[in-house]
C-alpha positions as CSV (number, residue, x, y, z in Angstrom):
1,X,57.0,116.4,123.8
2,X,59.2,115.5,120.9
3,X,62.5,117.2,120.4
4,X,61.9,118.6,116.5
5,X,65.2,120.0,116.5
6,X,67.1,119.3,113.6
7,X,70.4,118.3,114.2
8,X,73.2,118.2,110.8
9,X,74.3,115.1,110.2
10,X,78.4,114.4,111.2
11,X,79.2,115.1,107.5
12,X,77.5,118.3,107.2
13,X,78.5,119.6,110.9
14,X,81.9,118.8,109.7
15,X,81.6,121.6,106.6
16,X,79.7,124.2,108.6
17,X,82.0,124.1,111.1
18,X,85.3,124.2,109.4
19,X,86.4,120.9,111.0
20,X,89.1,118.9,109.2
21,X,88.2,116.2,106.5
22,X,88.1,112.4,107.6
23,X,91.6,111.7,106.6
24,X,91.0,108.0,106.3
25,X,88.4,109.4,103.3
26,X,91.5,111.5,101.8
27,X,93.6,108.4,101.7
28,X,90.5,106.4,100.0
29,X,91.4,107.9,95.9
30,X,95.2,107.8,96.9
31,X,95.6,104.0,98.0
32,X,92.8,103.2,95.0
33,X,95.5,104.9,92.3
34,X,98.4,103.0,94.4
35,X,96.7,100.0,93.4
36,X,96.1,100.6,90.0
37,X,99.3,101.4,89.5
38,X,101.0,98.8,91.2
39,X,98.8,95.8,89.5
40,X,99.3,97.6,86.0
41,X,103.2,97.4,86.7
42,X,103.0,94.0,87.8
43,X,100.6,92.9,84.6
44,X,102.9,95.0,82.4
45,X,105.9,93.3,83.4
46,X,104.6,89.9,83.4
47,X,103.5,90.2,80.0
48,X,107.0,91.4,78.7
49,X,108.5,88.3,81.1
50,X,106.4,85.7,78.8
51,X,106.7,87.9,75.7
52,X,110.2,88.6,75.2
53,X,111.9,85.8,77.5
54,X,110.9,82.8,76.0
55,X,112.8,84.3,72.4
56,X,115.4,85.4,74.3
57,X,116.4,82.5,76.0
58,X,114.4,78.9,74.5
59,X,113.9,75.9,76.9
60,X,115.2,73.1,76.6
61,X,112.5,70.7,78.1
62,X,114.6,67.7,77.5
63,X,118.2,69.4,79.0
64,X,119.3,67.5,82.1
65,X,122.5,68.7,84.1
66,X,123.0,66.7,86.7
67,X,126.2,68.2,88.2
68,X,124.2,71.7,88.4
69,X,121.0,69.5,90.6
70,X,119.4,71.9,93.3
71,X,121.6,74.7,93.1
72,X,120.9,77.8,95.7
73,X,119.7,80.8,94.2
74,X,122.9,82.5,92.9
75,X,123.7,85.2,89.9
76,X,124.3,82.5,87.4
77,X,120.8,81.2,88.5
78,X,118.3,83.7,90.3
79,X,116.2,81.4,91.0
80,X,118.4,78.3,91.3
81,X,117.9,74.6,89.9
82,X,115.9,71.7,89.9
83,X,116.1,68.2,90.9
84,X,117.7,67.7,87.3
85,X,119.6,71.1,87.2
86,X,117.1,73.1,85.1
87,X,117.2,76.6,85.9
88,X,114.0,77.5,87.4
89,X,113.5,81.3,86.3
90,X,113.1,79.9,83.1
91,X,111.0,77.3,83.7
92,X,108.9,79.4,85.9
93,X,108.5,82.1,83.0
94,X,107.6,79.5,80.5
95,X,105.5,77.9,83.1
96,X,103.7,80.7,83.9
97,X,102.9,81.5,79.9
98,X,101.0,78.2,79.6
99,X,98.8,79.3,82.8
100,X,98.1,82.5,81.3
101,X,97.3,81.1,78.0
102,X,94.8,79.0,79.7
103,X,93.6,81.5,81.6
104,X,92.7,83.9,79.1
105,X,91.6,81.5,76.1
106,X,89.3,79.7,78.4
107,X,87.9,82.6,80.4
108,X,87.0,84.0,77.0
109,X,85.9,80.9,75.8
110,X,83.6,80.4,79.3
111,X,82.1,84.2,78.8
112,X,81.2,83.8,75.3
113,X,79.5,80.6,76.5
114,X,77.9,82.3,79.6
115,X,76.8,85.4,78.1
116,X,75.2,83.2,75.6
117,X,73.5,80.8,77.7
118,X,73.0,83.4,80.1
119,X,71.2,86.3,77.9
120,X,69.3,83.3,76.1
121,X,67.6,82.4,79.6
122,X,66.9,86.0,80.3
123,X,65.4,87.4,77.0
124,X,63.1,84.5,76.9
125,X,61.8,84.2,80.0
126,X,59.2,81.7,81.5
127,X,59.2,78.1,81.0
128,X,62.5,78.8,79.1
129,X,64.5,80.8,81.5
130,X,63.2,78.1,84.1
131,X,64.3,75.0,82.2
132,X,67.7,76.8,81.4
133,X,69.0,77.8,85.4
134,X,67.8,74.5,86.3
135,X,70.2,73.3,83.8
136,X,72.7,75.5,85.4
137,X,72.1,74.5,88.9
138,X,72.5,70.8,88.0
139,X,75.9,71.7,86.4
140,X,76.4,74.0,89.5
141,X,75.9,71.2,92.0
142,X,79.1,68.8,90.7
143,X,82.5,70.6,92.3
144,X,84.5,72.3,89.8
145,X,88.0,70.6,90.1
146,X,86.3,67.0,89.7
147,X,84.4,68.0,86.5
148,X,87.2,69.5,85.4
149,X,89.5,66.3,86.2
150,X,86.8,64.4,84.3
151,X,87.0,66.2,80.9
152,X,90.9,65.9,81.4
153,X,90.7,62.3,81.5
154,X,89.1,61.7,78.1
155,X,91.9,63.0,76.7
156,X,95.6,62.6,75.9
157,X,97.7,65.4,78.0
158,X,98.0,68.7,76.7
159,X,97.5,72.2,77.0
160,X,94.1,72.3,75.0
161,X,92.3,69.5,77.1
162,X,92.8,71.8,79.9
163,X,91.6,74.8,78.4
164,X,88.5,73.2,77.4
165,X,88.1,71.6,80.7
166,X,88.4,74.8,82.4
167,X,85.8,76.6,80.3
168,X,83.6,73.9,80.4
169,X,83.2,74.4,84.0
170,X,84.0,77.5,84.5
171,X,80.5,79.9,82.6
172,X,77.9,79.0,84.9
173,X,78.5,82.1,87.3
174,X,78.9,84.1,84.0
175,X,75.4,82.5,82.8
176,X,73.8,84.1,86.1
177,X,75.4,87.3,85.5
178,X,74.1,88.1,82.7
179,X,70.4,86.5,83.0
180,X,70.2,89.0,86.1
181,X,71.4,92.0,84.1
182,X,68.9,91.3,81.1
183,X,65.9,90.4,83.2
184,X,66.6,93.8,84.5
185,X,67.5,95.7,81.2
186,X,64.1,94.0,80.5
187,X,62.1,96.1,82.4
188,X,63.6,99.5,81.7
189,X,61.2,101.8,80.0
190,X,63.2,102.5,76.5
191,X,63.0,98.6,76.1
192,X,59.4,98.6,76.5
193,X,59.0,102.0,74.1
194,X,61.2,99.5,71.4
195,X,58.9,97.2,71.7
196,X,55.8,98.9,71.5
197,X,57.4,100.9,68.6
198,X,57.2,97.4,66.5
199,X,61.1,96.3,67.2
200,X,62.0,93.0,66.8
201,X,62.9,91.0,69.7
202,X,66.2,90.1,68.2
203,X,66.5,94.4,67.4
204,X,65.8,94.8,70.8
205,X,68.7,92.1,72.0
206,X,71.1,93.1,70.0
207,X,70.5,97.1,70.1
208,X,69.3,97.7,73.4
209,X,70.5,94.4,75.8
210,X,73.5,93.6,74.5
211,X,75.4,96.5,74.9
212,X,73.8,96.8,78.6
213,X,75.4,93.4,79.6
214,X,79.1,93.5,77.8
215,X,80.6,95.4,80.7
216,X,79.2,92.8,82.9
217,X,80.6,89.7,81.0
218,X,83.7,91.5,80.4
219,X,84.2,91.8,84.0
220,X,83.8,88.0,84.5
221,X,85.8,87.4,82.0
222,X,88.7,89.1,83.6
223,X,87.6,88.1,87.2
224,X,87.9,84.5,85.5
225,X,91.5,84.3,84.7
226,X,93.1,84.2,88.2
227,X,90.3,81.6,88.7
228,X,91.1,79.3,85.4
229,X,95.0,79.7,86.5
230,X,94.6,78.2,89.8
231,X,92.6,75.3,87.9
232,X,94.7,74.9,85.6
233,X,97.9,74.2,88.6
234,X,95.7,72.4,90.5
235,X,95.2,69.8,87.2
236,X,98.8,69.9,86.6
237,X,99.5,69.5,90.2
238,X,97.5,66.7,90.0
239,X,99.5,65.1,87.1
240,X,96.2,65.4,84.9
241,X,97.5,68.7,83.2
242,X,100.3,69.2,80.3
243,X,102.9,66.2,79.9
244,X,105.8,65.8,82.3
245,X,108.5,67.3,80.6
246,X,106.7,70.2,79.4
247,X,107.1,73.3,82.3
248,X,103.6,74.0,83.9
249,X,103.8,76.1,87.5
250,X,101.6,72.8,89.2
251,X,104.0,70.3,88.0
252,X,106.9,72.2,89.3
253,X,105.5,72.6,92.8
254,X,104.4,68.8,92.5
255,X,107.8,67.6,91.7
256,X,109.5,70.1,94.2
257,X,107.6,68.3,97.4
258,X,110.8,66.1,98.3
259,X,113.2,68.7,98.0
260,X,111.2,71.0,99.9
261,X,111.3,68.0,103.1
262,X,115.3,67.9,102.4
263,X,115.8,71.8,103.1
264,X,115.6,73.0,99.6
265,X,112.6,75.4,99.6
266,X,113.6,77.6,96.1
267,X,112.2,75.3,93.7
268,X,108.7,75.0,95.9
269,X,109.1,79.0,96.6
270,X,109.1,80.3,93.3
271,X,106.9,78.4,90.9
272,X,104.0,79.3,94.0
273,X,105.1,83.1,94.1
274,X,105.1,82.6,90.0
275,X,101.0,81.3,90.5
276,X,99.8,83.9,93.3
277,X,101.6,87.1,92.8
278,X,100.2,87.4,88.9
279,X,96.7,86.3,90.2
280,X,96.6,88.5,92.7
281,X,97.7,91.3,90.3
282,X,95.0,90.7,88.1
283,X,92.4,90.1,90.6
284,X,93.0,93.7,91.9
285,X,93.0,95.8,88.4
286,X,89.5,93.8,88.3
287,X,88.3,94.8,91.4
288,X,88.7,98.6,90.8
289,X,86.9,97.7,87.2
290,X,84.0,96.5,89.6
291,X,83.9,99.6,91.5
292,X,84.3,101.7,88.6
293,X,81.4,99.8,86.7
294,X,79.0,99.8,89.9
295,X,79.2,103.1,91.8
296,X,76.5,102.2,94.0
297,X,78.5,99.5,95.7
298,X,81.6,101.7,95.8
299,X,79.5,104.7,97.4
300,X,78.4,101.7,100.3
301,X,82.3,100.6,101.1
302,X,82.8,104.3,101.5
303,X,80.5,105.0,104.5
């Protein structure tokens, strides 16, 4: 015969019993504000570096000190010099303002376009929403980086060639998004009650779907930016990004290669720590957005 015992789960055996929480669950909401907290300092203090810095102390792009060439890190230079005897905090912090510019004007720019396409494909539906991912897909199936150093190559260098050529490649996963999150706002019963109420279908887009799939896009958008700042140093790295002179965080780790093989690993040290440390920042404050936004998921990493 079956045992129809009923035994408690571990949880509830746990609170009957008196037993001691899970202290790995206690340190769950403790490490989650650590991290909030630590990527909002870091964020904060990066925009005040490319804020205030650049008006404190201009660069020069043209200055060349020969007699200062690959200096160690010291007080008079934090970071140390260049090849040319640049100092490289301040090339890094103006360096670093370019890839956040690009970051944020063409993630924004690549949202507005996926949400667009995106929402488009979703509120229409059939032979529409089918002709519109294929579209996607065949834009999907061409690597990013060599789409990207495609659109570059039309044009003279700059910074706004690469912004366009990062958002140009950079909204299909935004399109996708937000076609999923409308085909399901689609079948929700107030949408249907809109509809049967005598709503427009543009009424119903921009009253009802809309508003369901800006947290979404928003999301992307800032999920985006660590992505469209590695893009943009890998184009600059590649010598397809901003001109020579100009400072970009690529073009500094490009140039930095020799010295790096003759012992002199500052000016390859921190343009890199300049690229990962503020993408990494970012990419966490987004993260806790996405559990924030989607408790389901958040509920499953907790069991």
């Amino acid at each position: 015969m079956a045992d129809t015992t009923w035994h408690p789960s571990p949880r509830v055996a746990r609170r009957t019993s008196g037993a001691a929480p899970d202290p790995g669950r206690s340190r769950g909401p403790a490490l989650r504000a650590l991290r909030i907290r630590a990527g909002a300092a870091l964020v904060g203090l990066i925009v005040l570096a490319v804020a205030l810095v650049p008006l404190l102390f201009p660069l020069d792009t043209q200055a060349v000190d020969l007699a200062a060439k690959l200096q160690a890190p010291s007080w008079a230079h934090p970071f140390g010099t260049d090849e040319v005897g640049r100092d490289l905090l301040l090339r890094c912090v103006h360096g670093l303002r370019v890839s956040l510019l690009v970051g944020v004007v063409a993630a924004l720019a690549a949202t507005v376009i996926g949400t667009a396409v995106g929402g488009l494909a979703g509120a229409l539906g059939g032979w529409a929403d089918r002709a519109v991912m294929r579209i996607v897909d065949l834009f999907s199936s061409v690597p990013h980086l060599l789409l990207g150093i495609f659109v570059v190559a039309m044009f003279r260098p700059g910074i706004w060639p690469v912004i366009v050529s990062v958002a140009l490649t950079h909204w299909l996963s935004t399109a996708r998004i937000v076609r999923a999150e409308v085909l399901s706002l689609r079948s929700r019963p107030y949408v249907d009650a809109a509809l049967a109420g005598g709503a427009s279908r543009a009424r119903v887009a921009v009253r009802h779907l809309l508003p369901g799939v800006l947290p979404q896009a928003g999301l992307a958008a800032v999920l985006m930016i660590p992505h469209a700042i590695w893009h943009e140093s890998a184009l600059s790295f590649l010598g397809l990004g901003l001109p020579a002179h100009e400072a970009s965080l690529g073009s500094m780790v490009n140039t930095a290669r020799g010295s790096l093989l003759a012992g002199d690993w500052w000016p390859t040290l921190f343009p890199g720590l300049f690229i990962i440390v503020p993408t990494l920042a970012v990419a966490g404050l987004a993260g806790v957005w996405r559990e924030r936004i989607n408790p389901r998921r958040r509920s499953e990493l907790m069991l």
